[in-house]
C-alpha positions in Angstrom: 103.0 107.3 93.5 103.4 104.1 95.0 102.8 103.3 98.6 104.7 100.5 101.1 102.1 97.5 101.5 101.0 96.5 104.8 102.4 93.3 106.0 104.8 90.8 105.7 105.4 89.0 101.7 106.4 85.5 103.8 108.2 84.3 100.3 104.6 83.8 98.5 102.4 85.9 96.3 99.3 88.0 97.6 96.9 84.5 97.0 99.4 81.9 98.9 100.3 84.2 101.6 96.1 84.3 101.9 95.8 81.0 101.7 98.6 80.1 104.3 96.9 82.4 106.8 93.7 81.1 106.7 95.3 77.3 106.9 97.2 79.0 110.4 94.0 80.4 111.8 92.1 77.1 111.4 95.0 75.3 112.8 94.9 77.6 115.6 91.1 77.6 116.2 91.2 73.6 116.4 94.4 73.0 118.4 94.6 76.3 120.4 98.1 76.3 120.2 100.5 75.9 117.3 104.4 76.5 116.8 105.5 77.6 113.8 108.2 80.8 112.7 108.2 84.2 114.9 107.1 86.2 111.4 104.0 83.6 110.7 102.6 84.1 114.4 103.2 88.1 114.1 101.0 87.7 110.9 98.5 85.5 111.7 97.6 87.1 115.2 95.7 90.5 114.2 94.3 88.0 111.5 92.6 85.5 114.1 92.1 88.3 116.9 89.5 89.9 114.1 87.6 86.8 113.7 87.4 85.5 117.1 86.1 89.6 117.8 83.6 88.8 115.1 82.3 85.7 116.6 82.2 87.5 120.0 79.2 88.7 118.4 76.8 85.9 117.9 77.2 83.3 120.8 75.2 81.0 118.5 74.6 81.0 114.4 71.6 82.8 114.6 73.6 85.9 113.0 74.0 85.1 108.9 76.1 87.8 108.6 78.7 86.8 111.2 78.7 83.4 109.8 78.9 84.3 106.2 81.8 86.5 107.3 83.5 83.4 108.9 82.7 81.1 106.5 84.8 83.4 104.3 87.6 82.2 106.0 87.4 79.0 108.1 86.2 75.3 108.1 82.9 74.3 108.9 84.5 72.8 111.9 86.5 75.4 113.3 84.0 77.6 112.5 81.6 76.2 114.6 84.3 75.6 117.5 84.7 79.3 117.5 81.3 80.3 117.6 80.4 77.9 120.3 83.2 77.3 122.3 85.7 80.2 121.7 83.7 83.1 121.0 82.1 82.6 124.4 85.0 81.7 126.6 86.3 85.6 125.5 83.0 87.1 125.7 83.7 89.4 128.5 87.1 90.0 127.6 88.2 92.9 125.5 90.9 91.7 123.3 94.4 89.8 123.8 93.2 86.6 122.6 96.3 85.3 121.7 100.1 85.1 122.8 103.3 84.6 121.1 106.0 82.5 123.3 109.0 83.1 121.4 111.8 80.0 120.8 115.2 79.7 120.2 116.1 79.1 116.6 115.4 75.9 114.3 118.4 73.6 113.9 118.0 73.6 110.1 118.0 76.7 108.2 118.4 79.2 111.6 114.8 80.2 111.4 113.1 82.2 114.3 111.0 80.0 115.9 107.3 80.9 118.1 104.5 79.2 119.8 101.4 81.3 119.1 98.3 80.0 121.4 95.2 81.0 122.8 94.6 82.6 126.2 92.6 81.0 128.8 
């Protein structure tokens, strides 16, 4: 019996579409605020929300754990922006981290269009 898979395909296989997300998360770790299509910011929001819920955790890289878990997925440097800066500007908050701002659509191929960022 087959079962529907969770997610969108985003035109790539299981390993590019992996690949892409992390590349979006650290993209949106450093800059805070990236615009790129409506379908790539519905994808890559539970994606970062999970990891900046996991740094949450620490506050510093005294926890392995946490950082092996991170270093799964990110950069050395946006890694350690969202341990030290990130995690604890959300530290009180329960969740929401990010927002979509949704654009019109792009000129060349009609695409939907988003601006995914961080809360303040």
């Amino acid at each position: 019996m087959s079962y529907s898979k969770k997610g969108r395909k985003l035109g790539r296989k299981k390993d590019q579409k992996k690949a892409l997300l992390k590349i979006l998360a650290a993209n949106l770790i450093l800059k805070e605020k990236i615009k790129t299509t409506e379908a790539k910011a519905k994808e890559v929001r539970p994606f970062v929300e999970k990891l900046i819920t996991k740094s949450r955790i620490t506050g510093n890289d005294n926890n392995l754990s946490v950082a092996k878990y991170l270093a799964k997925y990110l950069s050395d440097k946006a890694r350690k922006k969202l341990i030290k800066e990130i995690g604890l500007r959300y530290q009180k908050r329960t969740g929401g981290y990010t927002r979509i701002i949704k654009l019109g659509l792009r000129k060349t191929d009609g695409a939907k269009m988003a601006i995914i960022e961080l809360v303040k």
